[in-house]
N, C-alpha and C positions, 0 to 999 in steps of 0.2 A: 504494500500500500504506500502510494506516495505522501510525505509530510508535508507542512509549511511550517511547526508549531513556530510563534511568536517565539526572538532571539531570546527574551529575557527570561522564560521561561525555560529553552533550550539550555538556558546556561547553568540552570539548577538540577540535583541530581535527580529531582523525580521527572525534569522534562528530558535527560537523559534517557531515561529509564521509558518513561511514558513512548517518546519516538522510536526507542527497540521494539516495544510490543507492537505499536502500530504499523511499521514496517513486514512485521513476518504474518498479520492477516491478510492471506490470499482471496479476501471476500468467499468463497466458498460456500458458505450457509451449514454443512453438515453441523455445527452448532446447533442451529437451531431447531437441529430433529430430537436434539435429546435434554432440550430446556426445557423445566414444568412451566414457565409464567410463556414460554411462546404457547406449550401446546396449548395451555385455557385461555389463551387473551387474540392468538392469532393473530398480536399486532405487531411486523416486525421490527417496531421501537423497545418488547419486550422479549425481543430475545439476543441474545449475545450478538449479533455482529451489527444489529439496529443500534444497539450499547454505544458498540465501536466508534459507528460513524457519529453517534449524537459526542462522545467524549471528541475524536478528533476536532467537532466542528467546534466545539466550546473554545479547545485548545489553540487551534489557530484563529480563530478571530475575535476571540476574549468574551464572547458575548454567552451570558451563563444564564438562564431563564426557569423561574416552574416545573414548564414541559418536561425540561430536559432534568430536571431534578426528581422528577414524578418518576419517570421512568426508571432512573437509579436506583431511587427508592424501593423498587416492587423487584428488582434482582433478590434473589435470596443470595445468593454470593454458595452456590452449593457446588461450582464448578465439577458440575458434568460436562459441560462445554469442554471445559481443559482436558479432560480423557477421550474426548472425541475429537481435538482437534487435530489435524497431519500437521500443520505447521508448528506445535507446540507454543501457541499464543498461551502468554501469563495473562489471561484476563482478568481475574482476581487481584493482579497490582497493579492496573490498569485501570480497575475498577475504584480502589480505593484512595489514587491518587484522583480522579475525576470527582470522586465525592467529596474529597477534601480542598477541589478546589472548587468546585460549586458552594459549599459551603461557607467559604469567606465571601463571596459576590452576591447569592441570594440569600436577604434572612427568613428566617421563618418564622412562623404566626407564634401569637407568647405561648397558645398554648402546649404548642406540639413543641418548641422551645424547652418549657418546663416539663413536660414529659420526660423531653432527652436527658435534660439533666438531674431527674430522680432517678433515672434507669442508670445510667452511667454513673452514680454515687450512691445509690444501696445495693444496686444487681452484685456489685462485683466483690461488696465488703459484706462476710460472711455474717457476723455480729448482727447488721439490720436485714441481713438477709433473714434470720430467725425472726426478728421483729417483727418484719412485715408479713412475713407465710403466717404468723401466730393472729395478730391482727387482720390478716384476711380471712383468714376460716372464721373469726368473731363475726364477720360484717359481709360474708359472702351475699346476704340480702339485699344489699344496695348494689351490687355488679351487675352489667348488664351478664346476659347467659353467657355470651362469647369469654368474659373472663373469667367469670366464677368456676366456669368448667376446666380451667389453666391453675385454679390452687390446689397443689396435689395435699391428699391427706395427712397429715401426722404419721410419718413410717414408724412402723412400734419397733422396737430395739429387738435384735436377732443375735445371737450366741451358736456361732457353728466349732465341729469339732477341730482343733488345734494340735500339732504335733510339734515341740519344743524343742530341737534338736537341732536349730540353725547354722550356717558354719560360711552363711554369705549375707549381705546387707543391700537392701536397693530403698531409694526414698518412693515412698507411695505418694503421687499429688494428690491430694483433697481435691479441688477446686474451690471456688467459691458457695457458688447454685449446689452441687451435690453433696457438701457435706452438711450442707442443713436441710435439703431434701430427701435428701435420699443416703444416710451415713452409712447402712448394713452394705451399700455398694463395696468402701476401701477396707470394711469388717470381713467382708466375702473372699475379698482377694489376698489378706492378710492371711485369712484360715486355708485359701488353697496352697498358695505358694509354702507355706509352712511346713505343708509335706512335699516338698521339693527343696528342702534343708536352706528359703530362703526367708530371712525378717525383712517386712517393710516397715522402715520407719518412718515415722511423720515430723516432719518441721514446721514447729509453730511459728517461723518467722516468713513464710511463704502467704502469698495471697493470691489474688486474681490473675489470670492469665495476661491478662490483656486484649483478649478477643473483644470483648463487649465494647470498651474504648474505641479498639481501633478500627472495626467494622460503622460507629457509629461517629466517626472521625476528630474524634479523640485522639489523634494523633500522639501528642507528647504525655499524656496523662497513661496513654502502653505502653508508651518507652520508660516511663518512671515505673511501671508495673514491673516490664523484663525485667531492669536492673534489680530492683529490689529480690526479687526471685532466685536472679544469678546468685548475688550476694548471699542469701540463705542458704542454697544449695552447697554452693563451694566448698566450706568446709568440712562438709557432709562427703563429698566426693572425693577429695585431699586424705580421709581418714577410711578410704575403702568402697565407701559406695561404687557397687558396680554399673548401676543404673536409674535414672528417674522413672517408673511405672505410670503410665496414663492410661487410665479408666475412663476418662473421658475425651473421644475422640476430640470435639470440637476444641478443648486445651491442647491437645498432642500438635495437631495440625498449627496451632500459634505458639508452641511452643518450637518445634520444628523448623520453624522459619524467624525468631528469633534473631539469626546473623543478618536476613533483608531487612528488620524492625531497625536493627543497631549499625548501622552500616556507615554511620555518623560519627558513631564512637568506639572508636580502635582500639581499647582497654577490653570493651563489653563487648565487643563484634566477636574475639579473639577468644575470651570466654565462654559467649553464643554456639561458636563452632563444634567448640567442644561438649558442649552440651545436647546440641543438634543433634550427634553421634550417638551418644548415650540415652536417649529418648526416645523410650518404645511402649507402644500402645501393649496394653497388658496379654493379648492377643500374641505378639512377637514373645514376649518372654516365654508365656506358655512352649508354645510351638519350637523353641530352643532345649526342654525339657524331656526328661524323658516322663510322661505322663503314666505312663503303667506304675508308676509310686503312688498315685492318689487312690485312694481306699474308696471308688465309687460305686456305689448301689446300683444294678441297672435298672433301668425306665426303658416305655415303652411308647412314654408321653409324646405326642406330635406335637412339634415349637414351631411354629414359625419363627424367619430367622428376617432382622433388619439390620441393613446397610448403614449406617449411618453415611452421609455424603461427605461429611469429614475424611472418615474412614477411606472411601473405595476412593474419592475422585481429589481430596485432598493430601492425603499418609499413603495411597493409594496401596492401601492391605487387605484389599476385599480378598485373596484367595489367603493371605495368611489366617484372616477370620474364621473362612468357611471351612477351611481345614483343619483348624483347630478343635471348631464345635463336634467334625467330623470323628475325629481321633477319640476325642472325649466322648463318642457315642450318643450327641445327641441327634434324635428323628426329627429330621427336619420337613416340614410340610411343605407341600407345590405352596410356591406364590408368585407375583408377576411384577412387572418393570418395577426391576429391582435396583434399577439405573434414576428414576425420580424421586425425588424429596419428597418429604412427607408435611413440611410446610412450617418445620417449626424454625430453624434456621437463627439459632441465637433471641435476638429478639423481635425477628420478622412477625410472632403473634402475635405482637404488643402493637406494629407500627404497621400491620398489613393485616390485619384480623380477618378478611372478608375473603382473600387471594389464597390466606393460611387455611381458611377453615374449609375450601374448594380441594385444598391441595391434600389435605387431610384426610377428607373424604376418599380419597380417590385411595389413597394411599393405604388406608385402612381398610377398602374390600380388596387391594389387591393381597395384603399380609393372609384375610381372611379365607383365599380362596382354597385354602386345601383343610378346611374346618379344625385349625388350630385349634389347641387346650391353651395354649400359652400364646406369648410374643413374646419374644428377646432381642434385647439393641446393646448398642458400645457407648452411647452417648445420653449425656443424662437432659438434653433437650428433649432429644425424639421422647426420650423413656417418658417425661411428663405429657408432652403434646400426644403422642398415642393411645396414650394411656388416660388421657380423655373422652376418647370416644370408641377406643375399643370395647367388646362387649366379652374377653379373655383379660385376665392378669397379664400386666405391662412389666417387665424387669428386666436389670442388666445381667448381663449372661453370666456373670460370675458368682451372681447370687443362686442362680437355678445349678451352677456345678460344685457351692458351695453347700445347698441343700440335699443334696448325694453325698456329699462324706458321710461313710459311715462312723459309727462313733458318737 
């Protein structure tokens, strides 16, 4: 694709950055066969390459509008595009430099304004993340339906069997959202890996990934996340830590990419790398294992099994996953386009409720169609968003292989 982008812009590293992606889209469209907001909107402003041309056009002529913000906005950022593209277009940092520069030229309305900034400063800090799940189950009466059915319950405390006998150390990440949602998650993984002679330990000086920030272009407020993160890990890594475990894809994936967050600062970028390495969705460790150690009961239980999009199109470990659950013998039930999102996408249900809840749908008879007992996902978004309007128990997989220890 040919450029123009404005010199001044050229001269910065994201208009660096920004004119490499734009050059390797060959216009092409196969993008847009495997986009959920093209297939339901059929408009191709909403599908990745309509993206493209509406970001280049911002970019070279400065002129930044609504329209072209709207359409930003209703991306999930779930880059299936990027696994289906031949030219390997980084649309995803393409994407988020286009929103961060829309974002300084158009303001937005106070409300959606204040929105952003209660989502970006309680989402990500666990503390009022309790707060607020505990006050929304009080007051769930005053929600319209579309939210009320987004506060997941009170998860009651789980106790799986443990074998003491460790002789290697990896840090478990919390996240933010999951450890006040859904804590029996890094309790499950704790009790698996235990009989695989591994301790995860937990650092209390760690916090938010940074995904929620920097998807919602918060830019600098992810960068102060990584570092803080780096900084807590390091000494943990220094005294052995073999690895950081991610349970939650949608962390792993900005976790992962950490060295393009810090790329500014050569202290942190250098540290990123190294961390990059050692940062594997809980999935990889498994599957590095020899799994005939875990004392599992068999089932005969039918699961359907979810992708997280983090997962397959962003860490892209869809076959380390499916072969993991494989090994560990669970039955997995037909299900279908297993390639679209399920619509929860960070905080896409909060800021696109009506696109989310289309996508859901769809997404939810496809899991359904080999008459699941269960669902299981990697990601503790999908786990809540599914898990709203499935009419099966919604869980992370590590919890259903944590419920087969025997013991």
């Amino acid at each position: 694709m040919k450029t123009s982008l404005k010199d001044e812009f050229l001269s910065t590293l994201d208009g660096k950055k920004a004119e490499e992606i734009l050059r390797r889209c060959v216009h092409c469209g196969f993008c847009n066969a495997t986009c959920p907001t093209y297939q339901e909107l059929s408009d191709e402003r909403d599908g990745p390459r309509g993206r493209i041309y509406l970001i280049k056009q911002m970019l070279e002529n400065g002129e930044a509008t609504e329209k072209t913000r709207k359409h930003l906005d209703r991306c999930l950022t779930c880059r299936s595009c990027e696994t289906t593209c031949p030219s390997g277009v980084e649309y995803s940092q393409l994407l988020d430099i286009g929103r961060q520069h829309i974002e300084k030229h158009v303001p937005r309305s106070l409300p959606d304004r204040i929105l952003r900034y209660g989502v970006t400063r309680i989402l990500p800090n666990a503390s009022w993340n309790k707060v607020m799940f505990r006050l929304a189950r009080q007051f769930t009466f005053l929600m319209p339906d579309t939210f009320r059915e987004q506060i997941p319950p009170e998860q009651r405390s789980k106790s799986y069997p443990q074998k003491n006998q460790n002789t290697r150390t990896m840090i478990a990440f919390r996240g933010c959202v999951q450890q006040t949602a859904t804590p029996n998650t890094v309790k499950a993984a704790k009790a698996v890996l235990s009989h695989l002679g591994i301790e995860l330990v937990e650092v209390n000086q760690e916090g938010c990934c940074g995904a929620i920030n920097l998807h919602l272009s918060e830019h600098e407020r992810a960068v102060q996340q990584a570092k803080r993160n780096i900084d807590a890990w390091w000494r943990y890594l220094e005294h052995g830590a073999e690895a950081i475990v991610m349970s939650a894809s949608g962390c792993g994936v900005t976790i992962k990419e950490y060295p393009k967050l810090l790329v500014e600062s050569p202290y942190y970028r250098e540290r990123a790398l190294a961390i990059a390495e050692i940062a594997k969705d809980l999935s990889e460790i498994l599957l590095a294992e020899d799994l005939s150690q875990l004392p599992l009961k068999p089932s005969d239980e039918q699961i359907a099994v979810h992708c997280p999009c983090t997962l397959q199109h962003g860490m892209k470990n869809k076959e380390v996953y499916y072969e993991v659950l494989k090994r560990l013998n669970v039955v997995q039930a037909s299900t279908s386009e297993d390639h679209l999102c399920c619509g929860s996408a960070g905080t896409y249900s909060l800021f696109q409720p009506e696109l989310s809840q289309q996508l859901l749908k769809r997404k939810v008879e496809a899991l359904s169609e080999g008459s699941p007992e269960g669902i299981v996902t990697a990601n503790i978004g999908c786990q809540l968003h599914l898990g709203s309007k499935a009419q099966v128990p919604v869980k992370h997989w590590i919890e259903l292989i944590a419920e087969r220890l025997e013991g």
